[in-house]
C-alpha positions in Angstrom: 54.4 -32.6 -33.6 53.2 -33.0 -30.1 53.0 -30.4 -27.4 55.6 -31.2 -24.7 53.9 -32.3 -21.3 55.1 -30.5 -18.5 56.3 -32.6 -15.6 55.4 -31.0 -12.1 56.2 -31.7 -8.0 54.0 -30.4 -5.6 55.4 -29.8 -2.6 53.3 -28.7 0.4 53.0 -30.3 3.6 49.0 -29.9 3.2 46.9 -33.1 2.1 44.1 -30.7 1.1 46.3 -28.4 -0.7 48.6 -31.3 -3.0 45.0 -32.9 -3.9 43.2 -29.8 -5.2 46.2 -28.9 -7.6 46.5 -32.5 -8.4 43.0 -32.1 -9.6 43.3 -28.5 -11.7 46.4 -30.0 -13.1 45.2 -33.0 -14.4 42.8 -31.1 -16.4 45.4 -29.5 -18.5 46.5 -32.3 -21.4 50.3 -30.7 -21.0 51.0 -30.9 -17.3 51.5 -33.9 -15.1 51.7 -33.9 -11.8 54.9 -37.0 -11.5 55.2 -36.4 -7.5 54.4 -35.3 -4.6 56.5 -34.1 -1.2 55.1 -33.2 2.0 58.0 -31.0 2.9 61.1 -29.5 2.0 63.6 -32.7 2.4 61.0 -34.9 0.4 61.1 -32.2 -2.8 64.9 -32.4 -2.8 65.1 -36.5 -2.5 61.8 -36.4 -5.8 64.0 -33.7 -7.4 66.8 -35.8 -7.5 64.9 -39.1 -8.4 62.5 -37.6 -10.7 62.0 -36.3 -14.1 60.9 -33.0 -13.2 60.4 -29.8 -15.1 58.6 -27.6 -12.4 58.5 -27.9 -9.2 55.3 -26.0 -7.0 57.2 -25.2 -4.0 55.2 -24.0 -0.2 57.1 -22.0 1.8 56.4 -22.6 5.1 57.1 -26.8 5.9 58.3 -29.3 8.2 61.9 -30.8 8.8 63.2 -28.3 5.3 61.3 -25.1 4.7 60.6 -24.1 1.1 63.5 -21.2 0.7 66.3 -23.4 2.0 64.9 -26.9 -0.3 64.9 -24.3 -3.3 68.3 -23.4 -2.4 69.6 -26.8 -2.6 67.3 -28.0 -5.9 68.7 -25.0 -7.7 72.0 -25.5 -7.0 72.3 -29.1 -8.0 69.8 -29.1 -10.8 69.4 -25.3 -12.1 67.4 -27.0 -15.0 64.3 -27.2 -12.8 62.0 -23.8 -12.5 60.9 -23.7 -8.9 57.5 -21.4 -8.4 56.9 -20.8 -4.8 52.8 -21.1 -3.9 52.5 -19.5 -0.8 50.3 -17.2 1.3 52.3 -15.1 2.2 53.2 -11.9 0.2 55.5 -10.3 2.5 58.6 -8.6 1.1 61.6 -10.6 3.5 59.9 -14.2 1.8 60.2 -12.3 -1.5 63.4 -11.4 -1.5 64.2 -14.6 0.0 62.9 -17.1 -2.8 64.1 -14.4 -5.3 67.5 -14.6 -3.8 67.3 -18.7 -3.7 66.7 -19.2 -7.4 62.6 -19.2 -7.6 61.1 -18.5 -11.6 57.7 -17.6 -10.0 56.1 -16.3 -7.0 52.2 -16.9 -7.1 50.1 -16.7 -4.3 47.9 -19.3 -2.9 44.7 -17.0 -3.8 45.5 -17.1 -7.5 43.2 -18.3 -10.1 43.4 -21.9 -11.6 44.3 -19.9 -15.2 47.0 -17.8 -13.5 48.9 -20.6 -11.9 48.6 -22.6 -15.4 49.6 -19.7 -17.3 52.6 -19.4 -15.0 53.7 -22.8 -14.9 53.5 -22.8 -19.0 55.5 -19.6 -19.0 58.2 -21.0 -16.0 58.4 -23.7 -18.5 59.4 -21.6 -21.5 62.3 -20.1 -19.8 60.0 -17.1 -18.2 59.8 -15.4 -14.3 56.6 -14.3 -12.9 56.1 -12.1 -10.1 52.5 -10.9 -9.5 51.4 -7.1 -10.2 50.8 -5.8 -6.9 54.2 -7.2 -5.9 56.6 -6.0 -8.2 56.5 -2.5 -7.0 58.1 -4.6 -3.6 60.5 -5.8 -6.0 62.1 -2.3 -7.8 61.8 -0.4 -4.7 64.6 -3.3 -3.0 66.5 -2.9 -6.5 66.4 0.8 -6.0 67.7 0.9 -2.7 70.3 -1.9 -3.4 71.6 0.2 -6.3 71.6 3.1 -4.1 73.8 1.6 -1.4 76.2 0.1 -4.1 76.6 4.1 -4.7 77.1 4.8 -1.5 78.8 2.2 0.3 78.7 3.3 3.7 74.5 3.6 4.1 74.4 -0.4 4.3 76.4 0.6 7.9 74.4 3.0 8.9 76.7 6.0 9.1 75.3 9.0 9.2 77.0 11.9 7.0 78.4 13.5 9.8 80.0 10.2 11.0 81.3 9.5 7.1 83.1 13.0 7.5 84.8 12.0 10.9 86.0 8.3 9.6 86.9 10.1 6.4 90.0 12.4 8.8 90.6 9.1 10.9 91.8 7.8 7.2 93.5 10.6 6.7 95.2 10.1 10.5 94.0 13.4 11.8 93.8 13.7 15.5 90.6 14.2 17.2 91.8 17.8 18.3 92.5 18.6 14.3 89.2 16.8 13.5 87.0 19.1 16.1 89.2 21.8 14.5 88.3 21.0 10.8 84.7 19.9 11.3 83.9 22.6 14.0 82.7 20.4 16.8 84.2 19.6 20.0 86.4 17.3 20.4 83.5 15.5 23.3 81.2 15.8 20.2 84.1 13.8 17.7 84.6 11.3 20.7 80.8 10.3 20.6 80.7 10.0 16.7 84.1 7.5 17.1 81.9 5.5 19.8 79.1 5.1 17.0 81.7 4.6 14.2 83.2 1.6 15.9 80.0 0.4 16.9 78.5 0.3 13.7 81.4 -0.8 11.9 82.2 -3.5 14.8 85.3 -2.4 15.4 87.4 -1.2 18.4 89.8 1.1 17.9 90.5 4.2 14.9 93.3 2.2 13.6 91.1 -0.7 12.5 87.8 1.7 11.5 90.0 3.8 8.9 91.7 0.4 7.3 87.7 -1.4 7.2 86.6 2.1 5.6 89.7 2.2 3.3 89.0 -1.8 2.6 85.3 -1.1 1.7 85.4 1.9 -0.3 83.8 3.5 1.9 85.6 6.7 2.0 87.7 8.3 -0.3 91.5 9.5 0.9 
């Protein structure tokens, strides 16, 4: 039985860059390059005309950047494993991809056998994520499972703040919640002012039913 060839896109809006893969590729009896697109809008139009497997997807192009043409290929064809080559191995284009869809994440100093390796094992119904990034990778997981926990840190509230939104809930006055708390009633007035700040609201009424709404306090 024959080994199945994998069918790849390469999309990257540099001449340079599509020819050299085109030519590591093409050594490898399995992979076939079937397209080429020189930015985002071009990978979506081959991804929709082609028989693709895998698609080699730059970040940073013309007309469509590579986050939002994942976006759309992964929506309307989920079947296709989108690896984003890239330079860049900041955390926010991480996240990004990760959140878009993306299989892979290889940078564009990786070794001919790395990308191969991770285009076979996209292939095969894998993810890759380099080493050195992955610590990147738990430390947003830990900090998203942490806020999940504890609802109000994605708003910023300090724990003195949560206390004072907690009695505006409970429809104490700012005299009883000075009283309770044992802070003035100036100092309660300036935590309100960051409350509805943060919470973009503008009056106590609507922060205690958007604190009761997201769980962020218990009454």
């Amino acid at each position: 039985m024959s080994e199945k060839v994998i069918k790849v896109i390469i999309a990257d809006d540099h001449a340079l860059m599509r020819e050299g893969l085109v030519k590591i590729l093409s050594l490898e009896s399995n992979i076939t390059v079937v397209g080429e697109a020189v930015d985002g809008n071009h990978a979506v139009e081959l991804s929709r005309s082609t028989d693709v497997d895998i698609i080699l997807m730059d970040i940073n192009m013309p007309n469509l950047n590579g986050i939002e043409a994942t976006k759309t290929i992964r929506k309307e064809n989920p079947e296709i494993g989108v690896i984003a080559l890239t330079i860049h191995d900041q955390e926010d284009y991480l996240f990004e991809m990760i959140r878009c869809g993306v299989s892979g994440y290889v940078l564009k100093d990786v070794s001919p056998d790395e990308l191969i390796n991770t285009i076979r094992g996209v292939a095969a119904g894998q993810s890759f994520i380099p080493p050195a990034l992955m610590t990147k990778v738990f430390q947003e997981f830990n900090r998203m499972a942490e806020q999940k926990d504890q609802p109000y840190k994605q708003y910023g509230l300090t724990s003195r703040e949560l206390e004072v939104l907690a009695e505006i809930a409970r429809g104490l006055s700012n005299k009883d919640i000075a009283k309770k708390l044992y802070i003035s009633e100036k100092t309660v007035k300036n935590h309100l002012t960051n409350i509805f700040q943060k919470l973009d609201v503008h009056d106590r009424t609507q922060a205690a039913l958007f604190a009761i709404k997201h769980n962020i306090v218990d009454i």
